[in-house]
C-alpha positions in Angstrom: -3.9 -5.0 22.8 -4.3 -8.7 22.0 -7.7 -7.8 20.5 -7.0 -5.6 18.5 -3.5 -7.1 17.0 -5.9 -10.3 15.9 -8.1 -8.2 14.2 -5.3 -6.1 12.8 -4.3 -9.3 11.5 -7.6 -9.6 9.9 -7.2 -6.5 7.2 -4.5 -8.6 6.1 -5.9 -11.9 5.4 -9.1 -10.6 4.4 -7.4 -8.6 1.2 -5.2 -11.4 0.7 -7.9 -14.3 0.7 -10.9 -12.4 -0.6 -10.3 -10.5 -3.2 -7.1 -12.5 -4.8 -8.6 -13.0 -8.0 -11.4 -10.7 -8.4 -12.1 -7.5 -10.9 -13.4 -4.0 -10.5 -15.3 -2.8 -13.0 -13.2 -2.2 -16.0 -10.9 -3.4 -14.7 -7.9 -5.7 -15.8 -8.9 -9.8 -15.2 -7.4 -10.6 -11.4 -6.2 -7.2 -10.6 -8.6 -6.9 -7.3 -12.0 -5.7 -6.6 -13.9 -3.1 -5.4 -14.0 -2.4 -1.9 -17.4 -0.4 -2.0 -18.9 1.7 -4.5 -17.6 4.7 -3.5 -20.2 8.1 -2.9 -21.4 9.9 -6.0 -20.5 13.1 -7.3 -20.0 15.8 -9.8 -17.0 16.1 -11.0 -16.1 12.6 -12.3 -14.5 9.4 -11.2 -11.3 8.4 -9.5 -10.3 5.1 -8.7 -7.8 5.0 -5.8 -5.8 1.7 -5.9 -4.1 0.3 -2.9 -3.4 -3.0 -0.9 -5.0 -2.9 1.9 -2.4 -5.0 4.1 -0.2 -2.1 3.5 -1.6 0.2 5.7 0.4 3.2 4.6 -1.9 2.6 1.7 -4.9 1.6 3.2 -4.9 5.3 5.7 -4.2 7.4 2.7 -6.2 6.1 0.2 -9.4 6.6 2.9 -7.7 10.2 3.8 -7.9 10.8 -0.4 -11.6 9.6 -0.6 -12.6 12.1 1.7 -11.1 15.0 0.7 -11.9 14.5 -3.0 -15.0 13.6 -2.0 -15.5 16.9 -0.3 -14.4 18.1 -4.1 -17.2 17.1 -5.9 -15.4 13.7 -7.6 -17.0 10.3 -7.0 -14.4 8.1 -5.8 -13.7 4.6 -5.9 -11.9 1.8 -3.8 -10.3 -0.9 -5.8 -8.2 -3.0 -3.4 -5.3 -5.2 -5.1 -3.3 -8.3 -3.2 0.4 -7.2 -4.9 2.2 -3.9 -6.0 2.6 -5.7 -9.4 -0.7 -5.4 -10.7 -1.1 -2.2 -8.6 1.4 -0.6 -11.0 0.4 -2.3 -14.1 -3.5 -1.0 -13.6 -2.0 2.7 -12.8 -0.3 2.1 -16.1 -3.1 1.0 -18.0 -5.4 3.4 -16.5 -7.5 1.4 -14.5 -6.4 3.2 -11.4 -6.0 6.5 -11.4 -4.2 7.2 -7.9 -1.8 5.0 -6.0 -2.3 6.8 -2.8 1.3 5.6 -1.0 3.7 4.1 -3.4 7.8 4.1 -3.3 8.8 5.1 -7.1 12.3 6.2 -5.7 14.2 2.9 -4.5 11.4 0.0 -3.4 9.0 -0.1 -6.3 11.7 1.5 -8.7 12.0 -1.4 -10.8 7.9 -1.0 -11.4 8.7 2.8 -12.1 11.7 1.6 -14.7 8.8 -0.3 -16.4 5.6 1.9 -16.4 7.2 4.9 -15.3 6.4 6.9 -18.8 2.4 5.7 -18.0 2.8 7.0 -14.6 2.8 10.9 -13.4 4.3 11.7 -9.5 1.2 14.0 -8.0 3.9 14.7 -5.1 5.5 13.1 -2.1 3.5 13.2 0.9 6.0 11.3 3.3 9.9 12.1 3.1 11.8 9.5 5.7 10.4 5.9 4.6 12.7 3.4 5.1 12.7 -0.8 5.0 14.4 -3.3 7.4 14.8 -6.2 9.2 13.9 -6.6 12.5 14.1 -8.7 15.6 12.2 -9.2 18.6 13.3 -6.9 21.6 14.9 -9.5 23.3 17.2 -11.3 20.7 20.8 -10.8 21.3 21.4 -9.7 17.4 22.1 -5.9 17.3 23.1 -5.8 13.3 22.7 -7.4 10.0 26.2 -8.8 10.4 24.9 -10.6 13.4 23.0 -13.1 11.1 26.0 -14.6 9.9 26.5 -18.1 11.3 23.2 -18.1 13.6 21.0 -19.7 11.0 20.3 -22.9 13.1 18.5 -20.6 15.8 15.9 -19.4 13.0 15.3 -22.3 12.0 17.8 -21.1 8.7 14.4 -19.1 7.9 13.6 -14.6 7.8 10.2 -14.2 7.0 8.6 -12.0 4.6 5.9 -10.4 3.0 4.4 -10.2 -0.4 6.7 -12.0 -3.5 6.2 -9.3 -5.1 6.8 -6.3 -2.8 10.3 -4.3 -3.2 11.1 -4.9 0.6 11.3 -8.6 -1.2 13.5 -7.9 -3.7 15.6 -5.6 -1.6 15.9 -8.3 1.3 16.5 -10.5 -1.1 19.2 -8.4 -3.0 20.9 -8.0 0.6 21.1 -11.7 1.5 23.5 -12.3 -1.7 25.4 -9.5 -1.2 26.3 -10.9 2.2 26.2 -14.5 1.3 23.6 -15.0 4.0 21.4 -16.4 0.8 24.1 -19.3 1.2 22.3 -19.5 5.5 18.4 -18.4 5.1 15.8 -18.5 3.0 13.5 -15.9 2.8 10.1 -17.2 3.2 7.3 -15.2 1.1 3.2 -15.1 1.6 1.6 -12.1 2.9 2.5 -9.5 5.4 -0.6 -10.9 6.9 1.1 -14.4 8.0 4.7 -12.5 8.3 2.4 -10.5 11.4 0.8 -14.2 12.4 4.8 -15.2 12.9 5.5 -12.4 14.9 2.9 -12.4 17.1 3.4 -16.2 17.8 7.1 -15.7 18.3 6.7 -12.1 20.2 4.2 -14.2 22.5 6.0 -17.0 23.5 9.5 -15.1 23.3 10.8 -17.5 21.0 13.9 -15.9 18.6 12.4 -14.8 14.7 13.5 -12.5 11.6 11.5 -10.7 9.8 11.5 -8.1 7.0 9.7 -4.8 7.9 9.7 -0.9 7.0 9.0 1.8 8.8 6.6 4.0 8.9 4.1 0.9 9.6 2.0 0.7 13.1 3.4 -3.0 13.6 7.1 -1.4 14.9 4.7 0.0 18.0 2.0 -2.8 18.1 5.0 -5.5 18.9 8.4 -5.8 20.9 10.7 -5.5 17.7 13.6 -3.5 17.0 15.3 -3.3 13.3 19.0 -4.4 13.1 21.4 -2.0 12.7 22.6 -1.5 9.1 25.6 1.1 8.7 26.2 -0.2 5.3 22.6 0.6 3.5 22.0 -2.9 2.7 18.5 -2.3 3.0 18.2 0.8 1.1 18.4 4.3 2.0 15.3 6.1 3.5 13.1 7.3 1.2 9.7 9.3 0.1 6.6 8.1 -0.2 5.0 9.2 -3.0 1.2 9.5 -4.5 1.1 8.6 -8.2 -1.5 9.4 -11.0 -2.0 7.7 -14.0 -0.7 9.4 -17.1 -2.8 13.2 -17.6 -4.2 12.7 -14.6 -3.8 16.4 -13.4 -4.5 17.3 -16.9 -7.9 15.6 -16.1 -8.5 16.6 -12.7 -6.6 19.8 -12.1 -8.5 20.6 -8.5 -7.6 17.1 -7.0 -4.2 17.2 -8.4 -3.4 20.4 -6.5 -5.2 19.1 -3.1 -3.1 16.0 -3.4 0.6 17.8 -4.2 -0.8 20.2 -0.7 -0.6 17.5 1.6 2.9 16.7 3.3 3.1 14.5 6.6 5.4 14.4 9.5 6.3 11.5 11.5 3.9 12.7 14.8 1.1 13.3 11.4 1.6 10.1 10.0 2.0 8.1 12.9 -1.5 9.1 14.5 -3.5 8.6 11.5 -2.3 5.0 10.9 -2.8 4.2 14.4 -6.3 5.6 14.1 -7.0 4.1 11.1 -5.7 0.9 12.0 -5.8 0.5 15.7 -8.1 2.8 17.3 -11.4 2.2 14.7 -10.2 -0.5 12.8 -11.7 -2.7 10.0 -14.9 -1.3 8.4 -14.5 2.0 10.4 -11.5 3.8 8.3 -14.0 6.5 7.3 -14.5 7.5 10.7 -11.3 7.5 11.8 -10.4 9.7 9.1 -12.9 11.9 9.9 -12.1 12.1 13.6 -8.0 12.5 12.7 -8.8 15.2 10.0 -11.3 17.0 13.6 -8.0 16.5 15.4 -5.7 17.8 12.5 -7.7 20.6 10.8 -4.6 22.4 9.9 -3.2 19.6 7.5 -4.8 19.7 4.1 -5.1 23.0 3.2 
């Protein structure tokens, strides 16, 4: 398990490190980069844009490519490092799919801004939800419990991405309880927010971090999400696929495969963990391939 949490760590840093900064072909300057070439084929090109730290993203965009794939289309990979420019290049056209986004309540202030450049192809997911969690052992049961137990965090909660909605949501929560007033919330990557926890979780030291479910990290470590009876964090959610605007105009056969695929939890749950635990870096194709042996019955 330790080996593969490290190199689950890895996916992480690598986007985050490596391709901060780069360009795709046609692409807006610093939006991200290609992850490969993509496969050739008849029909035309779609980009699929994702982050590949986010591994909602990361297992559906490789579930997308080969389906479409299968279609006829030549798709590529253009891997980004925030949900920002992810948005803005759906907007502009530079991406055509955002294979696992959260229009509804996370990324709604991206939707309030791009959302007439931006088509919904369907929602593949229907209970998302974000939160903040604890290791298994801390004492704290609910968000309330924060309050006055800032010296044994070290007055921090770690986060992810400054640009992510569980940011902005977190951070939303910690005025509206006046824990802003205890904690900060420290932002990077969800890459060093899993670094913390796995340094914490290993040396069963007390920690807070921001997290959302579905994500493989709420089984790959001793964590357990405080309990929230006031929606502070949100209510749960859909996650969603978005096209670029006339997208299905433009692709009428992959925009009817994509609104045909709907996951449950047991669904989703097994190809994450395939994608991300069981192959791993550098193998998501095959461990699509081998869920999609194992789940014939999905995509129709």
């Amino acid at each position: 398990m330790k080996k593969k949490i490290t190199a689950l760590l890895a996916i992480g840093a690598i986007g985050s490190l490596a391709l901060a900064g780069c360009t795709s072909n046609g692409g807006t300057g610093g939006t991200g980069g290609d992850a490969d070439g993509g496969s050739k084929g008849d029909k035309g090109t779609i980009t699929l844009g994702f982050l590949p730290s986010w591994t909602d993203g990361l297992s559906t965009a490789y579930l997308l490519e080969n389906k479409l794939e299968e279609l006829g289309y030549d798709v590529k990979m253009k891997t980004l490092t925030d949900a920002g420019p992810l948005y803005t290049g759906l907007a502009q056209g530079d991406v055509d799919i955002y294979p696992s986004a959260w229009p509804e309540l996370t990324h709604k202030k991206y939707m309030d801004k791009y959302g007439d450049d931006i088509e919904d192809l369907g929602t593949y997911y229907e209970n998302a939800k974000l939160t903040i969690a604890v290791p298994e052992y801390s004492e704290l049961t609910s968000i309330e419990d924060l309050k006055g137990k800032a010296a044994d965090y070290d007055g921090k909660i770690i986060g992810i991405e400054p640009g992510a909605g569980l940011t902005e949501q977190t951070t939303k929560m910690l005025g509206e309880t006046g824990l802003d007033s205890e904690y900060e919330l420290v932002t990077s990557s969800t890459a060093a927010m899993l670094t913390e926890l796995k340094k914490a979780t290993d040396k069963q030291e007390d920690l807070v971090v921001t997290l959302w479910r579905p994500f493989w990290a709420n089984d790959a470590f001793p964590v357990k999400d405080l309990e929230d009876p006031n929606g502070l964090m949100g209510e749960a959610e859909g996650l969603h696929f978005l096209g670029t605007k006339g997208f299905a105009d433009e692709y009428p056969e992959a925009a009817e495969l994509i609104e045909s695929i709907k996951l449950d939890d047991v669904q989703y749950g097994s190809l994450e963990d395939m994608v991300v635990n069981e192959y791993g870096e550098g193998k998501e194709r095959e461990a699509v391939k081998a869920w999609l042996e194992e789940n014939p019955d999905v995509i129709k």
